[in-house]
N, C-alpha and C positions, 0 to 999 in steps of 0.2 A: 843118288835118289833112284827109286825103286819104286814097284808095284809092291813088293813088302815093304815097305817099308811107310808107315802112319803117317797121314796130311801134318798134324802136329810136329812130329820129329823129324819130317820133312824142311818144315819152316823153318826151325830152333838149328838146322844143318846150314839150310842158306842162308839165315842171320847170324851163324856164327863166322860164315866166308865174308860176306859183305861186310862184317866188321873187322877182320882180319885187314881186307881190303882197304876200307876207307883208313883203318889207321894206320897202315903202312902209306897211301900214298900222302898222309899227312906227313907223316917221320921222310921219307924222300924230299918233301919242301924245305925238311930243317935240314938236310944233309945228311941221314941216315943211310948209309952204305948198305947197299942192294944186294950187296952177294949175302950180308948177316942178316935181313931180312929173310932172306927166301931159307937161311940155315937155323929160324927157329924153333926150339923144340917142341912150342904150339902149333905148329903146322900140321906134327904130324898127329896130336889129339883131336885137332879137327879135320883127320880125314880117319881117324877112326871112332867118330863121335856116331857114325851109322851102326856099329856092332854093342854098341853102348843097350843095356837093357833099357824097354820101351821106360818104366819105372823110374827110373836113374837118368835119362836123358834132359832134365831139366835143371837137374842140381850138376852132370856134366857139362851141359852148357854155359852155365852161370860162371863154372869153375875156369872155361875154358877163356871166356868173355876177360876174365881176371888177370887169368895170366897172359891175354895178351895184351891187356892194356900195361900189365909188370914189364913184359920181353920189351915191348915196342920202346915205352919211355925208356927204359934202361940204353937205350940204342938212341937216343934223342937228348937225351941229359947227361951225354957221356959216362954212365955207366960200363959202356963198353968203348976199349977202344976203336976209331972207326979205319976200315982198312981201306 
């Protein structure tokens, strides 16, 4: 977060961590392995969800919000094996 950077896509930046967050430490209660957590490839769209056009920041968000609800479960309903 920035002084460039808009109150709006500010927000939609820390709701896209705080959701990252809560659902990872949900998936840690079911036993979702921590080192595959911190290795998903949502991570690193939301930490470039700030270079995202002001325009496109909502429908990125939305998109990002998806797949990590996709990565997470997939790491929770054995989708992946856990290491």
């Amino acid at each position: 977060m920035d002084t460039y950077t808009s109150p709006r896509k500010q927000y939609l930046m820390l709701k896209a961590i705080l959701s990252f967050h809560e659902k990872s430490l949900a998936a840690l209660q079911e036993d979702a392995p921590f080192s595959k957590l911190v290795k998903l490839p949502v991570r690193e769209k939301i930490g470039r969800l700030k270079y995202v056009p002001e325009d496109e920041t909502e429908a990125q968000y939305n998109a990002i919000v998806k797949e990590t609800n996709e990565q997470i479960r997939a790491l929770t309903e054995g989708g992946e094996q856990h290491a």
